[in-house]
C-alpha positions in Angstrom: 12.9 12.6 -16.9 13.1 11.4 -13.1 16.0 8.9 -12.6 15.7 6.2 -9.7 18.7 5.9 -6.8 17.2 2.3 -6.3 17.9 1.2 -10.0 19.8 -2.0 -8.5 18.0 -2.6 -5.4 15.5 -5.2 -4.6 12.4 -4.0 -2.8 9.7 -6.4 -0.6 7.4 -3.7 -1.8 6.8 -0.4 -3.7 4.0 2.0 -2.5 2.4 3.7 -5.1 -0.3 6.8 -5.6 -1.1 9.8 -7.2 -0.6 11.6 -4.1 -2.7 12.8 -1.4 -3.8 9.4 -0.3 -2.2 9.2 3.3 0.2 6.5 1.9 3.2 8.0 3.7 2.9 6.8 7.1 1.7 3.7 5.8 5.2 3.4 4.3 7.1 4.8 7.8 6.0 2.1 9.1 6.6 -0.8 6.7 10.2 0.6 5.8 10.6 -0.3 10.2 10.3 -4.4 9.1 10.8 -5.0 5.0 12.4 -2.7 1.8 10.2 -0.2 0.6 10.5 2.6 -1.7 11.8 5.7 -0.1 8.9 7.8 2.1 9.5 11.6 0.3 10.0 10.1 -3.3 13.6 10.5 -3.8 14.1 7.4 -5.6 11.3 8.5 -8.2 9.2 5.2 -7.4 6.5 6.5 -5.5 3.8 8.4 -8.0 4.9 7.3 -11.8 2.1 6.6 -13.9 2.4 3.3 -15.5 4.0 -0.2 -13.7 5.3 -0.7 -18.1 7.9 2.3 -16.8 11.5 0.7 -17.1 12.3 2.3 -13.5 10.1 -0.3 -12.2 11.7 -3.1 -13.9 15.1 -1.9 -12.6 14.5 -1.6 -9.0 13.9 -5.3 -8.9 9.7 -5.3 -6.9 8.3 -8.2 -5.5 5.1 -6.7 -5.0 3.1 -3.2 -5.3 0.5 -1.4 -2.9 -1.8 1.1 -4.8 -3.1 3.1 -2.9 -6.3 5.5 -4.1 -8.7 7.9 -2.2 -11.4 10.3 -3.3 -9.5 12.5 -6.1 -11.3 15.6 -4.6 -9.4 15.7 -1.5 -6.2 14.2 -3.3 -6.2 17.7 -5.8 -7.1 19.7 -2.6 -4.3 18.1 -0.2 -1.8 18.7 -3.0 -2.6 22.3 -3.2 -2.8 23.0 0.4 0.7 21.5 0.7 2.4 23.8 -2.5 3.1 20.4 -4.1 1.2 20.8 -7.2 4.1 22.0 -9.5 6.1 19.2 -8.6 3.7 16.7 -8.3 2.3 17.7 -12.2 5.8 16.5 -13.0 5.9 13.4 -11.0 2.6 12.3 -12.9 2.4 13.8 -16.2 6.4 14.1 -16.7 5.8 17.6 -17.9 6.1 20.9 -16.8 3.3 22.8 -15.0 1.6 25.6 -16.9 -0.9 28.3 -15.6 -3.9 25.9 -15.7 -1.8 24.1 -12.8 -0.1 27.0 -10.6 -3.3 27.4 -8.6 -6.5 26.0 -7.7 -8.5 28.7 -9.0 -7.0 28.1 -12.7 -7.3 24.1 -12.1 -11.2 24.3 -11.5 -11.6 26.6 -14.1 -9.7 24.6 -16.6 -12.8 21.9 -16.4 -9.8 18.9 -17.2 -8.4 16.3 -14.9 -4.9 17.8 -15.7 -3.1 15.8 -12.8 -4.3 12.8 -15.1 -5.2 11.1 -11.4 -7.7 8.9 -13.4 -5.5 7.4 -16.2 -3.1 7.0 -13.7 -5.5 4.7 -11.9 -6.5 2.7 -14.8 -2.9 2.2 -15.7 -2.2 0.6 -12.4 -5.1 -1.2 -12.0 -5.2 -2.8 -15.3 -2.1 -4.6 -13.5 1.1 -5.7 -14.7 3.4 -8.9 -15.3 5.7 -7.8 -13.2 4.2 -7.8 -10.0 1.0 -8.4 -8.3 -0.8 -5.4 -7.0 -2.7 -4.9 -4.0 -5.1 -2.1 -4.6 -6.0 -0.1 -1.2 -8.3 2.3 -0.5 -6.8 5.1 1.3 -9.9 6.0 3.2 -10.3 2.5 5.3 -6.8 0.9 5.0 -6.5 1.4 8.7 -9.6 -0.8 9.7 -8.2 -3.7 11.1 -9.8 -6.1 8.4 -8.5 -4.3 6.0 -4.8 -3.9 7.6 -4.7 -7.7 8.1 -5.2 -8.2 4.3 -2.4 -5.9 3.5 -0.3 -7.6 6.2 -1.2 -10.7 4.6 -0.6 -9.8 1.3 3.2 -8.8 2.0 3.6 -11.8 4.7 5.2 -9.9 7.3 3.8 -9.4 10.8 3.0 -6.0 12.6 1.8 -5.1 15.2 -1.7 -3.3 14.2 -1.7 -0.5 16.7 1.2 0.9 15.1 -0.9 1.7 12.3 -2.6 5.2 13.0 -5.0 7.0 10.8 -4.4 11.2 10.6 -7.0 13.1 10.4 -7.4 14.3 6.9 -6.8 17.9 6.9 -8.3 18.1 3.0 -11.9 18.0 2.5 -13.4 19.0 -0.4 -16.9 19.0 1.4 -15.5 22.3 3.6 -14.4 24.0 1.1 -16.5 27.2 -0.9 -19.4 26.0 -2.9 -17.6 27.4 -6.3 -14.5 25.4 -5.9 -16.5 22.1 -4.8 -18.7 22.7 -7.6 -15.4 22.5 -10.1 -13.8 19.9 -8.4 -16.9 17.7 -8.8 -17.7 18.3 -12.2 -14.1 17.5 -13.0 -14.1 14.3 -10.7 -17.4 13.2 -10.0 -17.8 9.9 -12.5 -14.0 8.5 -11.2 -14.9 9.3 -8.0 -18.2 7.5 -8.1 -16.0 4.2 -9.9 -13.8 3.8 -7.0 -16.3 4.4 -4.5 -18.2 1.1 -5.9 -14.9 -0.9 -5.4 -13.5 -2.9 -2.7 -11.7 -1.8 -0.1 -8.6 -4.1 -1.0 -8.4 -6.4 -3.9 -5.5 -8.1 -5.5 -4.5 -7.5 -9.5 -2.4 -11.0 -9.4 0.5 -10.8 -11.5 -0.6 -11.4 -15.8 
């Protein structure tokens, strides 16, 4: 089981995903004015699955950003980067098997094995806790939708120092037989999010 370095420490904000959602530099720069969770994960805060986790009760959050994206390019970007052994473990809190150790095997499997969609529904269904904002990962950087965010942590930054990179995981480039898996495994969650807004607020139940 992952253990949290931040058991006792109050944070303005904890950035969550499943991964592969750009949230990173959203947190580089936030960590530069209020407390966020730490950037590479290392206080285990970052990609759990559930807000009812007791390692979210312990680090003392005032408020959560979700952040999703199209779970096409999330499965791809984690790939690409060798993270998906560790990051099966992050969300699933178990250890990877074949079906996992390559992309090949994933698509082939048919199953959302990363769990990317129940661990959406779990955050989203919210929490009394803490209020979430949830963010799409695709547009967060449109100033609209920056100012919202802002607002929703009431803190004050300067917007150009929020830039979007360029996503380097697209599952519309990739061959025909491993777009063809990735969209009969993701298709119907993919087509959920893309009906929601951009940023919405889960107030605290």
């Amino acid at each position: 089981m992952l253990k949290s370095s931040f058991s006792n420490k109050s944070l303005d904000v904890c950035v969550v995903s499943y991964g592969g959602v750009g949230c990173s530099s959203l947190m580089r720069v936030l960590s530069g004015y209020i407390r966020v969770n730490n950037v590479d994960d290392k206080d285990g805060l970052k990609h759990r699955n559930s807000p009812s986790l007791d390692v979210y009760s312990k680090a003392q959050i005032r408020r959560v950003i979700y952040i999703y994206n199209n779970p096409m390019n999330s499965v791809l970007s984690l790939y690409r980067r060798h993270y998906q052994r560790a990051q099966y473990k992050k969300l699933t809190g178990m250890i990877a098997t074949d079906d996992v150790m390559t992309l090949e095997n994933y698509i082939a499997s048919g199953q959302d094995l990363f769990q990317l969609e129940s661990h959406f529904h779990n955050w989203s269904a919210g929490s009394e806790k803490f209020p979430i904002l949830m963010v799409n990962g695709a547009t967060m950087y449109q100033p609209k939708n920056l100012q919202k965010l802002l607002r929703f942590l009431g803190v004050k930054i300067p917007l150009i120092l929020f830039q979007q990179k360029p996503r380097k995981s697209n599952y519309k480039t990739v061959s025909p037989q491993i777009r063809l898996g990735l969209e009969t495994i993701y298709h119907s969650f993919n087509d959920e999010l893309s009906k929601l807004d951009d940023v919405y607020l889960i107030k605290k139940l």
